[in-house]
N, CA, C and O of each residue as an XYZ file, in Angstrom:
856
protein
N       7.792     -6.640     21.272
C       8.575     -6.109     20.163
C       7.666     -5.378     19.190
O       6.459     -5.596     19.296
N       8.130     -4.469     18.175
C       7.385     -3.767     17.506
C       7.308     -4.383     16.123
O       8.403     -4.517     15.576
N       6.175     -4.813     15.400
C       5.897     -5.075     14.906
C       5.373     -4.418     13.287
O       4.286     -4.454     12.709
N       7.282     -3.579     12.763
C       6.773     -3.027     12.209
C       6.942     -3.547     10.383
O       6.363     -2.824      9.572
N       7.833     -4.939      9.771
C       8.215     -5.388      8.874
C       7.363     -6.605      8.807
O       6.625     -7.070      9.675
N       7.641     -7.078      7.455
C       7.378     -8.637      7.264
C       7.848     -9.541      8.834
O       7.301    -10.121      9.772
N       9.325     -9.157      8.301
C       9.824    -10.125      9.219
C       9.582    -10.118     11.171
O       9.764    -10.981     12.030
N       9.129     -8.775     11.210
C       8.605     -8.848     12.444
C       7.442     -9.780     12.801
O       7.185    -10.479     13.782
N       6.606     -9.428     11.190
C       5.456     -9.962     12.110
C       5.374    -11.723     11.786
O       4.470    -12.485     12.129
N       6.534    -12.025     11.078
C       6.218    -13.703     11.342
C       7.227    -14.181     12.415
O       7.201    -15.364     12.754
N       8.142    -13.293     12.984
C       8.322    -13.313     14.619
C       7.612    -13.559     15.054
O       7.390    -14.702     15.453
N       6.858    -12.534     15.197
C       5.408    -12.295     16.421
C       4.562    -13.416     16.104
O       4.075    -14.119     16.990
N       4.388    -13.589     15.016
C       2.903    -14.742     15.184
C       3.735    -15.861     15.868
O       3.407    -16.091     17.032
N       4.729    -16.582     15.367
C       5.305    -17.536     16.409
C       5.545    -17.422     18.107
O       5.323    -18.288     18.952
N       6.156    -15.837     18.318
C       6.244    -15.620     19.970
C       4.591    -15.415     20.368
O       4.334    -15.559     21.563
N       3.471    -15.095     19.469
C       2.115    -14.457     20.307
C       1.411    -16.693     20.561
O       0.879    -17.159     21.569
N       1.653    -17.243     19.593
C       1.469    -18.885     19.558
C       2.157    -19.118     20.488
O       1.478    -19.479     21.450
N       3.668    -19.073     20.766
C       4.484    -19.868     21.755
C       4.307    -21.157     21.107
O       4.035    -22.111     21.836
N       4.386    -21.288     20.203
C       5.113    -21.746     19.241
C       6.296    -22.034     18.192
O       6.132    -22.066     16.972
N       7.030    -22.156     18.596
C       8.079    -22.035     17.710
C       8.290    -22.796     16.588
O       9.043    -22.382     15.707
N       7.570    -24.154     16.475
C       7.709    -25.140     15.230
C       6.872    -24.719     13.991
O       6.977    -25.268     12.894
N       5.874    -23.498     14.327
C       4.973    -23.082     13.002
C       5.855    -22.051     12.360
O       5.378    -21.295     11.513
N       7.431    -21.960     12.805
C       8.003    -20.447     12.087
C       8.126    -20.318     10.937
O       8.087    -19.244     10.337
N       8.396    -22.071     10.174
C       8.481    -22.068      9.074
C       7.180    -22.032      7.810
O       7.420    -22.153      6.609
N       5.737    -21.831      8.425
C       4.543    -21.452      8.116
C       3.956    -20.716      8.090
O       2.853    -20.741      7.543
N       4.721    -19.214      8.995
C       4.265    -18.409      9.499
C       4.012    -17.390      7.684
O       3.023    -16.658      7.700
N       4.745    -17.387      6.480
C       4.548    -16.411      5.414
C       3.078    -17.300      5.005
O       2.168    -16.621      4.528
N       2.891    -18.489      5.148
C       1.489    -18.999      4.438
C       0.847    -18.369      5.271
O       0.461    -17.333      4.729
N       0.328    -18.455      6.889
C      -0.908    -17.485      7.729
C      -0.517    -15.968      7.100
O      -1.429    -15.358      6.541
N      -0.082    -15.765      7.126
C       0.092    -14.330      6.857
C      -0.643    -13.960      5.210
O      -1.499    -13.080      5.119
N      -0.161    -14.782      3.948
C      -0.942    -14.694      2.873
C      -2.070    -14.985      2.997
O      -2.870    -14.547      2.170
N      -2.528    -15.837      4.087
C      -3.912    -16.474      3.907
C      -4.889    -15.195      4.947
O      -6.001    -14.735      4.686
N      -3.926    -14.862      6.233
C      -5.107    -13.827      6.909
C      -5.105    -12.298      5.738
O      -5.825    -11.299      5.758
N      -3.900    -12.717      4.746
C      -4.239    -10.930      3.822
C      -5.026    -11.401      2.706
O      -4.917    -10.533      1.841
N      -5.740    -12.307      2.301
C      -6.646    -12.785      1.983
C      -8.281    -11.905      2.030
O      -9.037    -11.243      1.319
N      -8.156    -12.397      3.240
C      -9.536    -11.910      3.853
C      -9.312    -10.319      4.025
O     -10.246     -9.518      3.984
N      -8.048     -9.982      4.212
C      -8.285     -8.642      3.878
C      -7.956     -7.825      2.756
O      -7.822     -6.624      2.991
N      -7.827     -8.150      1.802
C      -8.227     -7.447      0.277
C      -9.875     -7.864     -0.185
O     -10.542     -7.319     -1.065
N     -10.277     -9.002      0.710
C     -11.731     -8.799      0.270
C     -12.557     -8.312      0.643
O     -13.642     -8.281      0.062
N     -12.249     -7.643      1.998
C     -12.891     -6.779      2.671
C     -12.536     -5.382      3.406
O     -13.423     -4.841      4.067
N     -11.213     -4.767      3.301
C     -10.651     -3.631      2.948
C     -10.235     -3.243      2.126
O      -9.883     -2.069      2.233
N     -10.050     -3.779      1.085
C      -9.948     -2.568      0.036
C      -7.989     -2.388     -0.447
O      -7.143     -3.052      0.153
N      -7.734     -1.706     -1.228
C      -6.327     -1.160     -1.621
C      -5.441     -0.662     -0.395
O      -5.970      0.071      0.440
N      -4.443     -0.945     -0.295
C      -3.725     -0.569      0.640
C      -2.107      0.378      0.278
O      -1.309     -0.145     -0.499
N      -1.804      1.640      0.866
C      -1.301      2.129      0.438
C       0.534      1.599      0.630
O       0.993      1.745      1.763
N       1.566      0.969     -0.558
C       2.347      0.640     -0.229
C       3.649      1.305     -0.607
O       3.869      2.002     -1.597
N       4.386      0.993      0.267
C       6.237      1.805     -0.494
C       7.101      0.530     -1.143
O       6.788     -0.489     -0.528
N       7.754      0.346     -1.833
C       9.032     -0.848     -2.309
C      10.132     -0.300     -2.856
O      10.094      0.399     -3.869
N      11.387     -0.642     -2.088
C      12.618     -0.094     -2.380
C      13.159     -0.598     -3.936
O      13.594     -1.748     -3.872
N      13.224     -0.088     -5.126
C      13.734     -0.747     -6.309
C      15.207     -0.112     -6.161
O      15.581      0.883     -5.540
N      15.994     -1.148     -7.046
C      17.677     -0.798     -7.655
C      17.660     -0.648     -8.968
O      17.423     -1.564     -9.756
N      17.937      0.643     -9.309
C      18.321      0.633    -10.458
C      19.642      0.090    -11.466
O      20.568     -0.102    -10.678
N      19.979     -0.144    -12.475
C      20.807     -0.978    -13.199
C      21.316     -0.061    -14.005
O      20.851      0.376    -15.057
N      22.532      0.271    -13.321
C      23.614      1.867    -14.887
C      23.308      0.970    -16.179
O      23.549     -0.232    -16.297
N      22.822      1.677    -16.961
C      22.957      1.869    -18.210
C      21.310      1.060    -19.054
O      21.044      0.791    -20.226
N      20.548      0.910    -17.771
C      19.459      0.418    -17.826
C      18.108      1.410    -17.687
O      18.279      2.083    -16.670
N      17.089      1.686    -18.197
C      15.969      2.869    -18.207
C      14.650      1.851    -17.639
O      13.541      2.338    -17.856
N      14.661      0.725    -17.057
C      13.553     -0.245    -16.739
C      13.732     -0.561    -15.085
O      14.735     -0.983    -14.509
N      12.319     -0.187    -14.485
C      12.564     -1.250    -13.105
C      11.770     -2.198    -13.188
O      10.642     -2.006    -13.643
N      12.206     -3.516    -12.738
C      11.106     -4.707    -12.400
C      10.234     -4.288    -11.182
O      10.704     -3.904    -10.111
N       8.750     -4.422    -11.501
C       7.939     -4.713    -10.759
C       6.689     -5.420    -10.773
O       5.510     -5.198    -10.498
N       7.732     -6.786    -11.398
C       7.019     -8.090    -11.732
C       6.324     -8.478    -10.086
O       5.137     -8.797    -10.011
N       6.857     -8.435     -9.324
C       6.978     -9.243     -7.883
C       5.998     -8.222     -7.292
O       5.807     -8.514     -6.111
N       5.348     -7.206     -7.638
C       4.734     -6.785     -7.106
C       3.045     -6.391     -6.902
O       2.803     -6.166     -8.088
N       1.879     -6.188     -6.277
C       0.836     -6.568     -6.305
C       0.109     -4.892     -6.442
O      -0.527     -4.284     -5.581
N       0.482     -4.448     -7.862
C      -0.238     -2.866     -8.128
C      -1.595     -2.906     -8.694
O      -2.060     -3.493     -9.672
N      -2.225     -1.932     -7.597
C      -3.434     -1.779     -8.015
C      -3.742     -0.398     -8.957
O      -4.400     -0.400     -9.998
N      -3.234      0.533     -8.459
C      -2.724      1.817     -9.021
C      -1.381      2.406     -8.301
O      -1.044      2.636     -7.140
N      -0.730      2.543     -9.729
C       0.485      3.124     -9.289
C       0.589      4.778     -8.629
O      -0.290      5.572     -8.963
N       1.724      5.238     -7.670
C       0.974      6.506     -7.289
C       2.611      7.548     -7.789
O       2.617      8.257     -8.795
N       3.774      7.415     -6.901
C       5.120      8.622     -7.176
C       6.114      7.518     -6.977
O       5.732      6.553     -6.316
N       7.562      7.520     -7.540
C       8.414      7.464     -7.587
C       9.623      8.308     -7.609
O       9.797      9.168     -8.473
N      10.454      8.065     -6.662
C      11.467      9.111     -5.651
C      12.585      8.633     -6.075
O      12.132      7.614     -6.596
N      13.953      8.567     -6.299
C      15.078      8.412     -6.595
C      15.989      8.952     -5.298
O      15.695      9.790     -4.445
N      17.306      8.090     -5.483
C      18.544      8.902     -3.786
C      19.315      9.162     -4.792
O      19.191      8.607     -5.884
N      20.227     10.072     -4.509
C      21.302     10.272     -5.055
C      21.954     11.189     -3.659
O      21.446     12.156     -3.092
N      23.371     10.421     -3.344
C      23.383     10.779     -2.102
C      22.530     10.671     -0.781
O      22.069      9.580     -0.447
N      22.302     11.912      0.039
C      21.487     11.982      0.555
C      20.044     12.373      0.708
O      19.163     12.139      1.535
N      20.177     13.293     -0.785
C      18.880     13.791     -1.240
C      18.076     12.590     -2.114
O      18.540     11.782     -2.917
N      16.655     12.793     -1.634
C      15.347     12.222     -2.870
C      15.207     13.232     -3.761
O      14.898     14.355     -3.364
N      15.337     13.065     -4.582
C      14.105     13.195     -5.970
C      12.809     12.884     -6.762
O      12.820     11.701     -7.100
N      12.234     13.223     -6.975
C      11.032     13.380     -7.467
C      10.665     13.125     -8.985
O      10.643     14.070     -9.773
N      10.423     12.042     -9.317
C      10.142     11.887    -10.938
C       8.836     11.534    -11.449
O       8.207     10.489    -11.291
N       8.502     12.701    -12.160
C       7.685     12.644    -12.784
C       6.862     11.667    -13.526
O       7.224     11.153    -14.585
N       5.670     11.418    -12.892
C       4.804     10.134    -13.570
C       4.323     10.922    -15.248
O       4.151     12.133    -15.387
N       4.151      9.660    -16.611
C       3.786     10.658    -17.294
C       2.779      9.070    -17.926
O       2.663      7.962    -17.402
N       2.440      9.401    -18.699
C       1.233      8.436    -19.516
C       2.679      7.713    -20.190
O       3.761      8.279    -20.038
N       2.568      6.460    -20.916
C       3.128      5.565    -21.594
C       3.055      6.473    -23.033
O       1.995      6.944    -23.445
N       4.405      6.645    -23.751
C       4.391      7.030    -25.254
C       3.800      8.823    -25.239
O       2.926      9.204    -26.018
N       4.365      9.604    -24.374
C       3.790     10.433    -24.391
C       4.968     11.563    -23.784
O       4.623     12.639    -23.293
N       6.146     11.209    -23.882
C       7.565     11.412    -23.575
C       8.421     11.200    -24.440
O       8.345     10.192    -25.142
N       9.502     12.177    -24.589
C      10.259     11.666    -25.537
C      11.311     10.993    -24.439
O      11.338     11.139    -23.217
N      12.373     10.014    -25.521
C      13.225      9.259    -24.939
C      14.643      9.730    -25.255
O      14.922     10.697    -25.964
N      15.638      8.789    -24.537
C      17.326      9.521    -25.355
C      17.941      8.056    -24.644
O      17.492      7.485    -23.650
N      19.388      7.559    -25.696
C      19.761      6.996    -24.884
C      21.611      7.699    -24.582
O      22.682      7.239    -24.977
N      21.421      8.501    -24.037
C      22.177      9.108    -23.138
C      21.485      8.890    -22.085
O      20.279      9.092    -21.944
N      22.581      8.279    -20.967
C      23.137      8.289    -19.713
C      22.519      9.286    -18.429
O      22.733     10.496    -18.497
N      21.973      8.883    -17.603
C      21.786     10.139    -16.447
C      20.991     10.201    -15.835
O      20.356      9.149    -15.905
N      20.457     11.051    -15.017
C      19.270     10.478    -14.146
C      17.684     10.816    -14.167
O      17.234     11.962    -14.145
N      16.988      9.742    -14.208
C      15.847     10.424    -14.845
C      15.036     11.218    -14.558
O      15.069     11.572    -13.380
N      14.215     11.704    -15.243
C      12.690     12.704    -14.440
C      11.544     12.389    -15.058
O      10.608     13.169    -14.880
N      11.381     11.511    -15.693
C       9.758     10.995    -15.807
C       9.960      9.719    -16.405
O      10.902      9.299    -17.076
N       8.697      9.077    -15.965
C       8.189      7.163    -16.111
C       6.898      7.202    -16.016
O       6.188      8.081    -15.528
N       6.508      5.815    -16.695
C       5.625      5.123    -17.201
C       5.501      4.075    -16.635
O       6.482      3.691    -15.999
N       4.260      3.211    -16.643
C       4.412      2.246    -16.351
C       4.072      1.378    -18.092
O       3.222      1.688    -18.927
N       5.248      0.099    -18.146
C       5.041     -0.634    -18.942
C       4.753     -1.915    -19.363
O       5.502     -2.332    -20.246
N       3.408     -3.062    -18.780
C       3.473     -4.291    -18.616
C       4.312     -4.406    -17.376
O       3.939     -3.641    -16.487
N       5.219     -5.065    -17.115
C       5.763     -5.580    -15.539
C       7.120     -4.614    -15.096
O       7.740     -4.834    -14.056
N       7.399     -3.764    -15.832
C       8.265     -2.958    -15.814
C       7.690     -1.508    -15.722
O       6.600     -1.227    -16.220
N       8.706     -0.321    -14.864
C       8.398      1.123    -14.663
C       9.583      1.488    -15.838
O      10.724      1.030    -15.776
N       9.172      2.268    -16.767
C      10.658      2.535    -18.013
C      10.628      4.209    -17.557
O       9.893      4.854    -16.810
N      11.522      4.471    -18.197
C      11.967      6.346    -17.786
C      12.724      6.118    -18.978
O      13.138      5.240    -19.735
N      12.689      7.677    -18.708
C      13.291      8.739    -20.527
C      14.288      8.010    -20.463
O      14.017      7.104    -21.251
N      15.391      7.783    -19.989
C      16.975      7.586    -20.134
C      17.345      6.528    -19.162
O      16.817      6.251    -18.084
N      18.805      5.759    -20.030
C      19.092      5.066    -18.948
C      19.770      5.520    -17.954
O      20.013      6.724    -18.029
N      20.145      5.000    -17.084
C      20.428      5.361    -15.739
C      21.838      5.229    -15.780
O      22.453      4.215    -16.112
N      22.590      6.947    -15.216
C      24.334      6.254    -15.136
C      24.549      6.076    -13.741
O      25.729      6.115    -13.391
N      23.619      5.873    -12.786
C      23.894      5.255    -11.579
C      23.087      3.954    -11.105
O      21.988      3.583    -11.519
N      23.734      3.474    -10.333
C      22.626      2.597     -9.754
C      21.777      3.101     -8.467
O      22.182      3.164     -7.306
N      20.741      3.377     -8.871
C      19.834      4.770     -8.222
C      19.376      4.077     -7.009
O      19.941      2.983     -7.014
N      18.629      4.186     -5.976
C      17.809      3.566     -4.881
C      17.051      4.020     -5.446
O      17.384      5.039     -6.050
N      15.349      3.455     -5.606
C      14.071      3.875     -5.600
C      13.181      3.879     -4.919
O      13.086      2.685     -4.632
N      12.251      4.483     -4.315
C      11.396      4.228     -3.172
C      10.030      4.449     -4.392
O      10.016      5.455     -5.102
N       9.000      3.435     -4.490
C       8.138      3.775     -5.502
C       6.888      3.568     -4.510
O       6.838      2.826     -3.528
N       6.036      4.294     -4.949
C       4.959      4.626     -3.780
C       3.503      4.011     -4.468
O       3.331      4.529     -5.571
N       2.648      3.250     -4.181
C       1.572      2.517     -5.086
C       0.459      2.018     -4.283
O       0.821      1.563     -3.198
N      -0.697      1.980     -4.499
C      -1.832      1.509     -4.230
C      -2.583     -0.166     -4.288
O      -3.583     -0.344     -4.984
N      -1.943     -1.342     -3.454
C      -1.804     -2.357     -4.419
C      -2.886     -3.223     -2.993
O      -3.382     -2.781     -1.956
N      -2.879     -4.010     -3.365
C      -2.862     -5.667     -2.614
C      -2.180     -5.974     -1.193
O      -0.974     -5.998     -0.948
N      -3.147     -6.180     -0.404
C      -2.495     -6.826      0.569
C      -1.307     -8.153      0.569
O      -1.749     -9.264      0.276
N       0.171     -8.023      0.895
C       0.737     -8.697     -0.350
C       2.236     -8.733      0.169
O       3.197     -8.756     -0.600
N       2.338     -8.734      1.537
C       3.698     -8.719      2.272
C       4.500     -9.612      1.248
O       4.077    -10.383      0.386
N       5.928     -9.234      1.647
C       7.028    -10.397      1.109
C       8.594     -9.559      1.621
O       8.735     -8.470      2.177
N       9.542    -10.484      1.209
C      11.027     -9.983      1.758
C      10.775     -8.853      0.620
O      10.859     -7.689      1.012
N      10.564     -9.008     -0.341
C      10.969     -7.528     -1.248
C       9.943     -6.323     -0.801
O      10.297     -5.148     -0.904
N       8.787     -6.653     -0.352
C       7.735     -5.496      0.019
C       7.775     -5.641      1.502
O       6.798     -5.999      2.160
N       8.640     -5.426      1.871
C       8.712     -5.666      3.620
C       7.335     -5.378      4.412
O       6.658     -6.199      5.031
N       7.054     -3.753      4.200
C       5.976     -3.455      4.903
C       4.904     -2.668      4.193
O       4.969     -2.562      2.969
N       3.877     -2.085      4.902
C       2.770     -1.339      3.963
C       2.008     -0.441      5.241
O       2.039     -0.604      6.461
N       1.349      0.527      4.417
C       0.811      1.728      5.585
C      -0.455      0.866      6.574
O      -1.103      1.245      7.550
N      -0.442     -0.097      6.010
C      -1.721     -0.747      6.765
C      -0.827     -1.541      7.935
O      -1.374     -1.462      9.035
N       0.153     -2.125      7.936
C       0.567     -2.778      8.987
C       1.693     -1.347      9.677
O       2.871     -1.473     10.012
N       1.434     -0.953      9.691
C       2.270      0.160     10.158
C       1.297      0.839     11.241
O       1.661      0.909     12.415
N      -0.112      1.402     10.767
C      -1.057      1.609     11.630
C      -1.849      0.437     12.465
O      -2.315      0.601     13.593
N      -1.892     -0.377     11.951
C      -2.993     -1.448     12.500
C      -2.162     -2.986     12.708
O      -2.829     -3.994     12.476
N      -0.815     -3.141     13.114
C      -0.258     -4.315     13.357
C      -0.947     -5.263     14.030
O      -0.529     -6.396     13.793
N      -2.161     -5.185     15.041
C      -2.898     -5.747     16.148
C      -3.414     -6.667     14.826
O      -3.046     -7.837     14.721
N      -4.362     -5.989     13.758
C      -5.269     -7.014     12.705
C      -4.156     -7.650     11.991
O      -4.149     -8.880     11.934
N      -3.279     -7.025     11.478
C      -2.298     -8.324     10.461
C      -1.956     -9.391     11.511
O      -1.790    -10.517     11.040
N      -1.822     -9.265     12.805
C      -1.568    -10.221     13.810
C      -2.508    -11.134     13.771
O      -2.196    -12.244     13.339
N      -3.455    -10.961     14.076
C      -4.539    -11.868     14.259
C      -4.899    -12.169     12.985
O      -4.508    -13.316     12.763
N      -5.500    -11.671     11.948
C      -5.622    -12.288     10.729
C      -4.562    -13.764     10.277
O      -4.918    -14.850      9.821
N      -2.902    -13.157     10.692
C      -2.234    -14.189     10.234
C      -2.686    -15.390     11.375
O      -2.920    -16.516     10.934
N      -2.783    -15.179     12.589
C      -2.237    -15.934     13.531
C      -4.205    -17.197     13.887
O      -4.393    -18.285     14.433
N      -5.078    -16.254     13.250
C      -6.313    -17.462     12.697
C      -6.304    -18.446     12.072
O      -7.064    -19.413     12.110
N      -5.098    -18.161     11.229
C      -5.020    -19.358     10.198
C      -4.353    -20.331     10.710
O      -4.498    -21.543     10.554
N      -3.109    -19.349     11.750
C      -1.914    -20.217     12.666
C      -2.716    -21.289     13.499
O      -2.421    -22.481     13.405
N      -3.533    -20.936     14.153
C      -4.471    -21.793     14.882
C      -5.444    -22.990     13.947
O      -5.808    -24.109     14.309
N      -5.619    -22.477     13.005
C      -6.448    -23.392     12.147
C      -5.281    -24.558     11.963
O      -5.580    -25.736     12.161
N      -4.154    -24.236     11.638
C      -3.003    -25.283     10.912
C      -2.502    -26.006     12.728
O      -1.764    -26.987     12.635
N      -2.713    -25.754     13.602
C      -2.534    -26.129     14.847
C      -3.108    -27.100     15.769
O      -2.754    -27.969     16.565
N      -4.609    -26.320     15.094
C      -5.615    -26.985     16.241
C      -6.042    -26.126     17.378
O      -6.645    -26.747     18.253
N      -5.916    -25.141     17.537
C      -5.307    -24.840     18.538
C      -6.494    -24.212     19.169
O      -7.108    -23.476     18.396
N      -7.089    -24.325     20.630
C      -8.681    -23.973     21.116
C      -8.708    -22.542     21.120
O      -9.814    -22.005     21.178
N      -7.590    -21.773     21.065
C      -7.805    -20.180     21.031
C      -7.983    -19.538     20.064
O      -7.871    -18.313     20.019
N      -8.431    -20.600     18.708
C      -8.883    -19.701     17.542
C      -9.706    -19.080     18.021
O      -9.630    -17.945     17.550
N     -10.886    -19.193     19.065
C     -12.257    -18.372     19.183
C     -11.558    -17.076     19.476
O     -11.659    -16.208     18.608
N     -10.940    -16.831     20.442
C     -10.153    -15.410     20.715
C      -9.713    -15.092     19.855
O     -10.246    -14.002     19.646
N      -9.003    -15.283     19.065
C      -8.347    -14.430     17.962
C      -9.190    -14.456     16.544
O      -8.665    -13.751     15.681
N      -9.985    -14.902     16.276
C     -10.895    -15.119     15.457
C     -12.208    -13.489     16.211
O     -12.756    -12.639     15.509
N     -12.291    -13.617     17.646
C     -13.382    -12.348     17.641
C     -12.959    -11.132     17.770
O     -13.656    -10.122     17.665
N     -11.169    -11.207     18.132
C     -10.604     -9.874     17.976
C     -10.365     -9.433     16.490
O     -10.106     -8.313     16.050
N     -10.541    -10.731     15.789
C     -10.007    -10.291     14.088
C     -11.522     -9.374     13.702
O     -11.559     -8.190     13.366
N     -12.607    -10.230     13.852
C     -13.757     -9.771     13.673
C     -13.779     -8.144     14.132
O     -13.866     -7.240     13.300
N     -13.693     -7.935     15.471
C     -13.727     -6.781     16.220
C     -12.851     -6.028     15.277
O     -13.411     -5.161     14.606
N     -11.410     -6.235     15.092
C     -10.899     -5.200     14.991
C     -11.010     -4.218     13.513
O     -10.997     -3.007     13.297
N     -11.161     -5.876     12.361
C     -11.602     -5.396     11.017
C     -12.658     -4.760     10.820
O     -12.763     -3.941      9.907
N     -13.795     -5.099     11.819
C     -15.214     -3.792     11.845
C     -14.756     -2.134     12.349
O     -15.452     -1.131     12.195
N     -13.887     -2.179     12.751
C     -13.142     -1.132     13.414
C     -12.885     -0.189     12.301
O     -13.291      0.951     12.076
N     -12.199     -0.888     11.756
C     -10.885     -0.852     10.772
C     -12.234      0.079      9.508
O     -12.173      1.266      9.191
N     -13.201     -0.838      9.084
C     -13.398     -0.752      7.816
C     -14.706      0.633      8.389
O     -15.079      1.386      7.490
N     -15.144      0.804      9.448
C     -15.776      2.035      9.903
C     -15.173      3.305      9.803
O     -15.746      4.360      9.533
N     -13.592      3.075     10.116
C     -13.006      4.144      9.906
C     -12.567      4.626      8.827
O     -12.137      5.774      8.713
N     -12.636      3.790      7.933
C     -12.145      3.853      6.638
C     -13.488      4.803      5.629
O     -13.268      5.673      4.785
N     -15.150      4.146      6.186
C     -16.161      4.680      5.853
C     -16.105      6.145      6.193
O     -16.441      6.984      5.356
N     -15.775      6.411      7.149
C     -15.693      8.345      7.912
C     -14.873      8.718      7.344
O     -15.257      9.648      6.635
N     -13.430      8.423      7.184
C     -12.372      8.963      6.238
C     -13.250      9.588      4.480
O     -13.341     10.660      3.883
N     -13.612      8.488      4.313
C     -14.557      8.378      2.283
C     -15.212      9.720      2.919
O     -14.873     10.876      2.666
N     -16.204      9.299      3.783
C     -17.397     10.812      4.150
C     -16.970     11.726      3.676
O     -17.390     12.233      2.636
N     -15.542     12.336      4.709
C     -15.288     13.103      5.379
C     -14.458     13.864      3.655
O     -14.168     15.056      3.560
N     -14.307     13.167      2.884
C     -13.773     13.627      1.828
C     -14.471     14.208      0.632
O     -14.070     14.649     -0.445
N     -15.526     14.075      1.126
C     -16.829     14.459     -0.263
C     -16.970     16.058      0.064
O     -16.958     16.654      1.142
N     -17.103     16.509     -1.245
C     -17.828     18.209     -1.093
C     -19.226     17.996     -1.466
O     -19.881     16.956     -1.534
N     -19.548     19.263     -1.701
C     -20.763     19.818     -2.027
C     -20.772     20.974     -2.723
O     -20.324     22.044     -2.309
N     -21.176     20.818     -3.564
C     -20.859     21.828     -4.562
C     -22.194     23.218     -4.059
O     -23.416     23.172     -3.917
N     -21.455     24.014     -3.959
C     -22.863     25.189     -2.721
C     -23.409     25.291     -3.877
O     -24.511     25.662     -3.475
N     -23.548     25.249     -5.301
C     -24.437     25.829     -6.262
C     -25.685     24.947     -6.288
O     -26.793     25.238     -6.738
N     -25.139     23.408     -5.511
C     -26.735     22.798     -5.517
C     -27.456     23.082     -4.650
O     -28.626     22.730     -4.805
N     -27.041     23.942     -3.177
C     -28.155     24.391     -2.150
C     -29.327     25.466     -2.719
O     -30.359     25.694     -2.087
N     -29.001     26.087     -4.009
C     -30.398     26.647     -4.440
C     -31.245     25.617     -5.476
O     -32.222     26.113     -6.036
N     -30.961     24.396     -5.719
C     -32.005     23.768     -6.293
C     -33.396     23.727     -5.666
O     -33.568     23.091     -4.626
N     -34.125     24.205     -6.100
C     -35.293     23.251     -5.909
C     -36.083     24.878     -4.755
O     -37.145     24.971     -4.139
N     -34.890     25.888     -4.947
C     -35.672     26.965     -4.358
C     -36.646     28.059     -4.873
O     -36.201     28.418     -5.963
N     -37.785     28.754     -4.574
C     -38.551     29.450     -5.832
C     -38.105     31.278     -5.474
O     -38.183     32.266     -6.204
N     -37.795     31.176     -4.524
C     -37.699     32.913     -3.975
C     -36.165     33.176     -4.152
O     -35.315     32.328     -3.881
N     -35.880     34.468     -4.647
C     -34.951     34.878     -4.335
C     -34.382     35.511     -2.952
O     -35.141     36.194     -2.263
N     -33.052     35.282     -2.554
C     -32.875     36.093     -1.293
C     -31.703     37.050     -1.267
O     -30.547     36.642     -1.376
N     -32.026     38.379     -1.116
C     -31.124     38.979     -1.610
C     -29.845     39.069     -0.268
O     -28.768     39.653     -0.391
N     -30.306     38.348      0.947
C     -29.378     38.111      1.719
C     -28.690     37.108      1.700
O     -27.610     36.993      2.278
N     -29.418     35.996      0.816
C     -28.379     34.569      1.006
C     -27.717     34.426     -0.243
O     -26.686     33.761     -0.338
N     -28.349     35.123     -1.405
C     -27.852     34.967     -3.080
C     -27.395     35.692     -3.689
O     -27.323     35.512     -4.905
N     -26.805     37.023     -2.976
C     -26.564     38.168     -3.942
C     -25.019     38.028     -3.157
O     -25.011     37.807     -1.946
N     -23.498     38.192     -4.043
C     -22.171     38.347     -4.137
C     -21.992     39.678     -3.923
O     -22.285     40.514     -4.778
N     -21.401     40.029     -2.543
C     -20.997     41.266     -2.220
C     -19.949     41.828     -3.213
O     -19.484     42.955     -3.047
């Protein structure tokens, strides 16, 4: 099965165990193998569906694990929208009715200019914590790499078990998170410039073939 929600993957850790009596343990392995990975990968890029409240300008995102916030999208119908991130106090407000176009973040709440005369869908897009749950179903990291949230959770599954195949899933976790965090190093590389004005430091000659602007 594909392993692409919360709830998939505390399926899977019970069907990959053949186990079925750890199902009700399976959200503790799972917090405990994302553990080890916020301490050693880093921010992970996540989506969470919010509801908005007519006549309300606030979303809760108490329940959620932000490291930096990134866009927030609105439905109306079938179309998304696009609302504008802006600094806190740096917007004016109204309380007329309607749908918004720019937010803040405020303490545990996202606020916008106006309240809302619908009850909007939100898809809010953020940089947070390894940090599954029924409200954060999934994240770009288990979406690409389901094999490590597997095994991460399913180490701990074995620890709470007993179970002699921690060594296997314990050297694929190893394996795969060295994987994981190499590629992540080439990605950083691969993103740096160079500013060409520093390739003449440190030169004494002029060249009128390499330095002169046609």
């Amino acid at each position: 099965m594909a392993i692409a929600t919360y709830s998939d993957l505390k399926t899977a850790i019970s069907d990959w165990m053949a186990r079925s009596d750890v199902s009700g343990n399976a959200a503790d392995f799972i917090t405990l193998g994302e553990a080890r990975l916020n301490r050693l990968l880093g921010p992970v890029g996540t989506t969470a569906t919010l509801t908005g409240v007519i006549g309300s300008k606030t979303l809760d995102i108490s329940s959620l694990s932000i490291i930096e916030p990134q866009n927030l999208y609105y439905t109306q119908g079938v179309t998304e929208y696009y609302v504008t991130p802006r600094a806190l106090g740096t917007f004016s407000t109204t309380t007329v009715e309607g749908s918004p176009t720019m937010w803040a973040i405020e303490g545990n709440t996202i606020t916008m200019e106006r309240p809302l005369i619908e009850a909007y869908s939100f898809r809010f897009v953020y940089l947070g914590r390894f940090a599954l749950s029924d409200a954060v179903p999934t994240n770009e990291f288990l979406t690409e790499n389901p094999d490590l949230y597997l095994a991460a959770s399913i180490v701990w599954g074995c620890t709470y078990t007993k179970d002699p195949t921690i060594a296997v899933w314990k050297g694929m976790l190893d394996e795969f998170t060295a994987e994981v965090a190499h590629n992540n190093s080439r990605k950083k590389r691969s993103q740096l410039t160079v500013d060409p004005g520093l390739g003449v430091i440190g030169r004494t000659r002029y060249s009128v073939n390499t330095d002169s602007t046609p």
